[in-house]
C-alpha positions as CSV (number, residue, x, y, z in Angstrom):
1,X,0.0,0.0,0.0
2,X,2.6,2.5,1.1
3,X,4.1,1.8,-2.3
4,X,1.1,2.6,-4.2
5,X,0.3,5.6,-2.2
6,X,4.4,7.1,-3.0
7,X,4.1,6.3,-6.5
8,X,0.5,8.2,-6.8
9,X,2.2,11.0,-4.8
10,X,5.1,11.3,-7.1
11,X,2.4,11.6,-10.2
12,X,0.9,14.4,-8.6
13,X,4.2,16.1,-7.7
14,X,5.4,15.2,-11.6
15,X,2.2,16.9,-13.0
16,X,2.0,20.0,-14.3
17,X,0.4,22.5,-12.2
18,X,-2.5,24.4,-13.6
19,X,-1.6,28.2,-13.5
20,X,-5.3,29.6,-13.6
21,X,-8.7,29.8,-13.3
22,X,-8.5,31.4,-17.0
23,X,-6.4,28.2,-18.4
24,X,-8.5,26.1,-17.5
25,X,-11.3,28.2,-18.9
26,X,-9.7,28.1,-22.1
27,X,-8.9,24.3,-22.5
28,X,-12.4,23.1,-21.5
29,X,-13.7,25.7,-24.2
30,X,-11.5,24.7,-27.0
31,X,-12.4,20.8,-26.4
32,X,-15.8,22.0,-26.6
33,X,-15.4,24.1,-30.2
34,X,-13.2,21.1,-31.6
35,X,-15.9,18.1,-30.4
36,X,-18.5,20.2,-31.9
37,X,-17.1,20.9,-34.8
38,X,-16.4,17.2,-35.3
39,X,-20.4,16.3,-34.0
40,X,-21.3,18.5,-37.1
41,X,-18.7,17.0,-39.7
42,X,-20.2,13.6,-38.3
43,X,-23.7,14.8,-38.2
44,X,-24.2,17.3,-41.0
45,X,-28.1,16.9,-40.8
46,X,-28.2,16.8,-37.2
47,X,-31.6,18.1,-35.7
48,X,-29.8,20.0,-33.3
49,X,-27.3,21.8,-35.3
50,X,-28.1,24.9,-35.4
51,X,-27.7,24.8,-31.7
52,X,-24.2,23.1,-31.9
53,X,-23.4,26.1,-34.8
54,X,-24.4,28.8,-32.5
55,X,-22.5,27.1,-29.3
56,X,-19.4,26.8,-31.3
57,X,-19.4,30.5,-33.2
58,X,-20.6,32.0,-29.9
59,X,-17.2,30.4,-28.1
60,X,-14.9,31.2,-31.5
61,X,-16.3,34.9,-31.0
62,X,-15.9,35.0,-27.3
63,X,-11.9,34.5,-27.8
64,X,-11.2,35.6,-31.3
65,X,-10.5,32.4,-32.5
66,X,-11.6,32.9,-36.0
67,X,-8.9,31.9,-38.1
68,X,-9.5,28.4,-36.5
69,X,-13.4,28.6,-36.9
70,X,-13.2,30.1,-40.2
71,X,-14.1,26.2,-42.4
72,X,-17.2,26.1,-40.1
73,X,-18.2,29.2,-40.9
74,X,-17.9,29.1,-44.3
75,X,-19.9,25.4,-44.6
76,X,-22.6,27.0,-42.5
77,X,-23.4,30.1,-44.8
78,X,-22.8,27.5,-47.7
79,X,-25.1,25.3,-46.8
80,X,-27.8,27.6,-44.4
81,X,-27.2,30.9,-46.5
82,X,-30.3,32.1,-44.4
83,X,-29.9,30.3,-41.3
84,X,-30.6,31.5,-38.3
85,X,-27.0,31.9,-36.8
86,X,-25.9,33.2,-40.3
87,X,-24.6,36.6,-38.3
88,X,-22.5,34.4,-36.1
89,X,-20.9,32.8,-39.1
90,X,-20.3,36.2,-41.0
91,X,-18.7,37.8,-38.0
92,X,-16.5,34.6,-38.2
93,X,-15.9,34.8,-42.1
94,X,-14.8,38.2,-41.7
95,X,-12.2,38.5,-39.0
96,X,-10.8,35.5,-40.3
97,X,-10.4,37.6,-43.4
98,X,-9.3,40.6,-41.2
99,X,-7.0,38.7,-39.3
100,X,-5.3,37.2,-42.8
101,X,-4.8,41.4,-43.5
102,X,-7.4,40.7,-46.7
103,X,-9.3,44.0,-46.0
104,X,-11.2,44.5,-49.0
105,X,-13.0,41.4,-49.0
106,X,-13.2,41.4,-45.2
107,X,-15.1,45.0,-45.8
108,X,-17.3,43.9,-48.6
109,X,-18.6,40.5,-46.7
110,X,-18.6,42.8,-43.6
111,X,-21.3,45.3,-45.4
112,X,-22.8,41.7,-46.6
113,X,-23.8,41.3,-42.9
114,X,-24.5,44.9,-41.8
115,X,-27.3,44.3,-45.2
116,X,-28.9,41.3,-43.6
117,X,-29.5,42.9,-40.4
118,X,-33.4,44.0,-40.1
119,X,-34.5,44.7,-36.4
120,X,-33.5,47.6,-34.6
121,X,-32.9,45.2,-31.3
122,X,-29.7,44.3,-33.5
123,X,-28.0,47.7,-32.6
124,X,-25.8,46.6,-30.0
125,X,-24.7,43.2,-31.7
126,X,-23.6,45.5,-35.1
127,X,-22.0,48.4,-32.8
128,X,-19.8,45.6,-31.0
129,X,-19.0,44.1,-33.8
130,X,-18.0,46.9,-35.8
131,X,-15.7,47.8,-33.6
132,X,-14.6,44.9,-33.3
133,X,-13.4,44.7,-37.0
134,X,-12.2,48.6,-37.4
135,X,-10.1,48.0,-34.2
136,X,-8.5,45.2,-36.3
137,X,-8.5,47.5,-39.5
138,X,-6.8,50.6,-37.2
139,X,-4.2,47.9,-35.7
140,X,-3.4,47.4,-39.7
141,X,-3.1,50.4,-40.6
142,X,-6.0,50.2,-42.3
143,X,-7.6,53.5,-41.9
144,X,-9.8,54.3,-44.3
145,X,-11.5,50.5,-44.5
146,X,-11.7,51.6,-40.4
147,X,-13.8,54.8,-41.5
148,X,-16.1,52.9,-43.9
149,X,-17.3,50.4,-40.9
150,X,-18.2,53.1,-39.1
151,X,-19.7,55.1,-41.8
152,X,-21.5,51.9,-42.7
153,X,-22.8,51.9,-39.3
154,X,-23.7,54.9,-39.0
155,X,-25.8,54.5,-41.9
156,X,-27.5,50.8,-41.3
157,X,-29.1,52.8,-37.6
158,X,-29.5,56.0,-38.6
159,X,-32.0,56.9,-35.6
160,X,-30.1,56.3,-32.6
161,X,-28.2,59.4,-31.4
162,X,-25.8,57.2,-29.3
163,X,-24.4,55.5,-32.4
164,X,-24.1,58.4,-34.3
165,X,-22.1,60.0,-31.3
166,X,-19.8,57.2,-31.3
167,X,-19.3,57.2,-35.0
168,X,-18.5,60.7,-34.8
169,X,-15.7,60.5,-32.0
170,X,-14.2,57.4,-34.1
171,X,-14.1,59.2,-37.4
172,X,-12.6,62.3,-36.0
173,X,-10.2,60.6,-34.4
174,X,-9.5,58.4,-37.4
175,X,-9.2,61.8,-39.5
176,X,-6.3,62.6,-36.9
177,X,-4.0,60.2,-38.7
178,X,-1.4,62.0,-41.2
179,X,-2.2,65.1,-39.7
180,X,0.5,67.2,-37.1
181,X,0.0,65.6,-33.4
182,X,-0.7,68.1,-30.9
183,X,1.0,70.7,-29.6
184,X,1.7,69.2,-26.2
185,X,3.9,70.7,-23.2
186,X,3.3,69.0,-20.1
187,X,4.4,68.6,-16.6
188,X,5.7,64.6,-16.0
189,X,5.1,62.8,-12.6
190,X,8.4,64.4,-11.3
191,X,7.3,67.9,-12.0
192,X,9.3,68.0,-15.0
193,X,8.3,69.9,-18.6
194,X,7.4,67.8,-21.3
195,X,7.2,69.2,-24.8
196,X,6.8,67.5,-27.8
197,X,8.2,69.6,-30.2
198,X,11.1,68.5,-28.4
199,X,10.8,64.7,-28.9
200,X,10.9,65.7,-33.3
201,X,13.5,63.6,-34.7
202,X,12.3,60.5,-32.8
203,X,9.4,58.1,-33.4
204,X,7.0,58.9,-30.4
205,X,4.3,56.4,-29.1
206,X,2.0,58.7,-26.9
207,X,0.4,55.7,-24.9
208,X,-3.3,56.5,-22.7
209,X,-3.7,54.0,-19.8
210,X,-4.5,54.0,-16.4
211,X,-2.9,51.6,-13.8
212,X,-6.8,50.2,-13.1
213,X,-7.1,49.6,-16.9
214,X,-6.5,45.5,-17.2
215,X,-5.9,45.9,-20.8
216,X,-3.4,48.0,-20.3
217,X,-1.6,46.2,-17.7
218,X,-1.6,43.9,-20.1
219,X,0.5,45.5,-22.7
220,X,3.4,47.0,-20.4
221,X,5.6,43.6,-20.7
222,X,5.5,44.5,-24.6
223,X,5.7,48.6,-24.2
224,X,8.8,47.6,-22.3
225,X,10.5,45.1,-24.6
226,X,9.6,47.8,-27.6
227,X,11.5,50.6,-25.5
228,X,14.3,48.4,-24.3
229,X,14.9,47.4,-28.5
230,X,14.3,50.5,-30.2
231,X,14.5,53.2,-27.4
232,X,18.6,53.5,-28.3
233,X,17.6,53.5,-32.1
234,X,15.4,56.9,-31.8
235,X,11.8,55.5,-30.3
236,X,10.1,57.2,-27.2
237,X,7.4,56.5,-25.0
238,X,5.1,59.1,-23.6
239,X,2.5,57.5,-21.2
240,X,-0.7,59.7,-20.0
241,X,-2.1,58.4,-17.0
242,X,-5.8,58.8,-16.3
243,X,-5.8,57.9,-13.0
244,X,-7.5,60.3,-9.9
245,X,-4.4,61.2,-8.7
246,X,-0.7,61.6,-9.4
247,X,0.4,59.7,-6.5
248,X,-1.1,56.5,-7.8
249,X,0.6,56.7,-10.8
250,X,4.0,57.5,-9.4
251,X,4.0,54.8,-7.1
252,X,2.9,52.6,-9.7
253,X,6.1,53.9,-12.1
254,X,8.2,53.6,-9.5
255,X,7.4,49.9,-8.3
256,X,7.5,49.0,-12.5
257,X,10.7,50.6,-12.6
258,X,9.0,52.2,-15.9
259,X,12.1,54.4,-17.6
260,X,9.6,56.1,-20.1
261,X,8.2,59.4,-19.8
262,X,5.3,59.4,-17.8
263,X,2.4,62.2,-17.7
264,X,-0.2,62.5,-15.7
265,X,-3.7,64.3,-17.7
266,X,-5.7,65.9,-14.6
267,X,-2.1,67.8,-13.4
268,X,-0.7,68.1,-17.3
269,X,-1.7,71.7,-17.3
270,X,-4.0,70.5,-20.0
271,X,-6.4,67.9,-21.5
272,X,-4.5,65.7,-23.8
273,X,-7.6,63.0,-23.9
274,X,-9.4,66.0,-25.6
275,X,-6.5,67.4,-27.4
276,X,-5.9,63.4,-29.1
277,X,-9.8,63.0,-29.3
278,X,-9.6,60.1,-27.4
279,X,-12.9,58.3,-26.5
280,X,-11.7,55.2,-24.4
281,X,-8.6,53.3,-23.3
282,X,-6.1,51.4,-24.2
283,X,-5.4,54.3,-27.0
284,X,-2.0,54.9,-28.6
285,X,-0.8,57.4,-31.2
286,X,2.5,57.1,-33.1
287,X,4.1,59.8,-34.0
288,X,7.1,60.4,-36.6
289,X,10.3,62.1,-36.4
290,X,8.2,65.1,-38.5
291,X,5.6,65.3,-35.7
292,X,3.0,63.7,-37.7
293,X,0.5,61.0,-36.0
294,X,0.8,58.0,-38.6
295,X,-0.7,55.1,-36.6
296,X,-3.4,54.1,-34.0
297,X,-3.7,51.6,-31.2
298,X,-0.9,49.5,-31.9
299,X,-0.7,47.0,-29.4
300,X,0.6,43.2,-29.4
301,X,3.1,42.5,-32.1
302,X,1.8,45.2,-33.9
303,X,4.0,48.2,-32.5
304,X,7.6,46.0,-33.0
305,X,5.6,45.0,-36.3
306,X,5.7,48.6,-37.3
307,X,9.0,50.5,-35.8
308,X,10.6,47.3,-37.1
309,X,9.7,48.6,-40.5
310,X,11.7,51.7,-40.5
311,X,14.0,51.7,-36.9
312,X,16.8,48.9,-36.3
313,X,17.2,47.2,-32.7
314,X,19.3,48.8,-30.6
315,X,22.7,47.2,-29.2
C-alpha cells in the first residue's frame, strides 16, 4: 500500500500544475469548439445543429478564434445561406479575413452582414462588432477601410443618437491620422516639462492607460520590450495616466521601474484625452520624427511589427 500511495504521490508532484482559473477556462472551451465541430462533420443533418453552430461560433467569437473557426463558418453560410446563426458565421468569415490582412473582402462581406440585419434590437450586436473589426482594421493600418465600418454603421441605424455620437468620435479621431499631433507641453510625474516639439527627430508612441485599466496592464511587458529594443535607435514612449491622482501613478512607475516618460492628464496643465480625441482606453498614437501622427492603437506585435519597418534594434 505505502508503495502505491508514493508512487500516486510522485504523479501528482510530476504533473503540471494548472496556473489559472482562466487556463482552465480556455482548454475546456477549446475541447468544446473542436468536439462540436467534429459532432457537425459527423452529423451534417443533425436536428440539433443549429444549436451546436451557435455554441461553437458564440465560443470562437468570445476568444477571437476565428482563423480556427473560419471552415465552419464558411460550410454554415454554404449550406444555411439564411440560417438563423448566419450573423455568427459572418462575423467569423470576416475577421478570419481581417486577421489574414485581406481587408477588401473582409469590408465587402462585412457590409454583406451589416445588409442582412433588419431589427433595430440588433443595434448593439452591429455596434460591437463593428468595432470589433475597425479596431482590427486601425491595428493594420487600415484606416480608411476603419472609416467605412463606421460610416456603414452609422448609416445601417441612422435613428439612434448614441451610435451616431460614437461614430463621430471614431471618425474624428481616425481623420487625426497623417495630420501634425498636438502641440503638447506638459508637466511629468516628477514635475518636469514635457514638450513634444522636443521629442521631433524621434518616433513617439504617446500611450493613454491608467494603472486600473486590465488591458493596459496587459500591454506594459511588450511597451517595455519595444522601448528596451528601439528606445537606443530613436523610439520614445510618452504615457498619460488617467488615474484620480498623481500619487497613484508614481507609485505605480516607481514599483514598475518604468524608464519612459510618464504624464499624468488631470495635473498636465491640459487635457490631452481631448486634445488626441480620445474616447476610451487602451489608445496609442505614433508619432514620426516630422511630428505627424501616422498610426493608432498599436498593441501586441503590432507596435515592433511597425518600428521594425523603418528603426533597427538597438545594441
Amino acid at each position: 500500500m505505502s508503495l502505491v500511495l508514493a508512487s500516486a504521490s510522485t504523479s501528482r508532484a510530476q504533473a503540471p500544475a494548472t496556473e489559472s482559473v482562466a487556463e482552465i477556462l480556455n482548454r475546456n472551451d477549446r475541447t468544446l469548439v473542436r468536439e462540436l465541430s467534429e459532432y457537425l462533420i459527423r452529423s451534417p443533418k443533425a436536428e440539433d445543429r443549429d444549436q451546436a453552430y451557435a455554441a461553437l461560433f458564440n465560443k470562437a467569437i468570445e476568444h477571437d478564434w476565428f482563423v480556427e473557426n473560419q471552415e465552419s463558418a464558411e460550410r454554415y453560410l454554404k449550406e444555411q445561406p439564411e440560417g438563423p446563426v448566419r450573423s455568427l458565421a459572418q462575423v467569423i468569415a470576416v475577421m478570419a479575413k481581417a486577421k489574414a490582412k485581406q481587408f477588401p473582402e473582409a469590408l465587402s462581406r462585412y457590409k454583406e452582414l451589416m445588409q442582412g440585419l433588419t431589427m433595430a434590437e440588433q443595434e448593439e450586436f452591429a455596434a460591437s462588432f463593428s468595432e470589433t473589426f475597425a479596431a482590427s482594421a486601425v491595428a493594420a493600418g487600415e484606416i480608411e477601410t476603419a472609416a467605412q465600418v463606421y460610416q456603414t454603421l452609422a448609416a445601417k441605424f441612422p435613428d439612434s443618437a448614441a451610435l451616431k455620437l460614437k461614430v463621430e468620435t471614431e471618425l474624428g479621431r481616425l481623420a487625426r491620422v497623417g495630420k501634425p499631433a498636438p502641440a503638447v507641453e506638459a508637466q511629468d510625474v516628477e514635475g518636469k516639462t514635457v514638450r513634444l516639439a522636443d521629442l521631433r527627430g524621434k518616433y513617439v508612441l504617446v500611450d493613454f492607460w491608467a494603472t486600473w485599466c486590465m488591458p493596459n496592464l496587459a500591454e506594459l511587458p511588450r511597451l517595455q520590450e519595444a522601448y528596451k529594443k528601439y528606445h537606443g535607435s530613436g523610439f520614445e514612449i510618452v504615457s498619460v495616466s488617467l488615474d484620480d491622482t498623481r500619487t497613484a501613478v508614481a507609485d505605480f512607475v516607481k514599483t514598475r521601474k518604468l524608464p519612459w516618460i510618464q504624464l499624468h492628464n488631470a495635473t498636465a496643465g491640459a487635457d490631452l484625452v481631448e486634445a488626441f480625441g480620445v474616447s476610451s482606453i487602451p489608445a496609442t498614437y505614433l508619432i514620426d520624427p516630422q511630428g505627424t501622427i501616422i498610426r493608432l492603437d498599436l498593441r501586441g506585435g503590432a507596435l515592433d511589427e511597425a518600428l521594425s519597418r523603418t528603426l533597427r534594434p538597438a545594441g
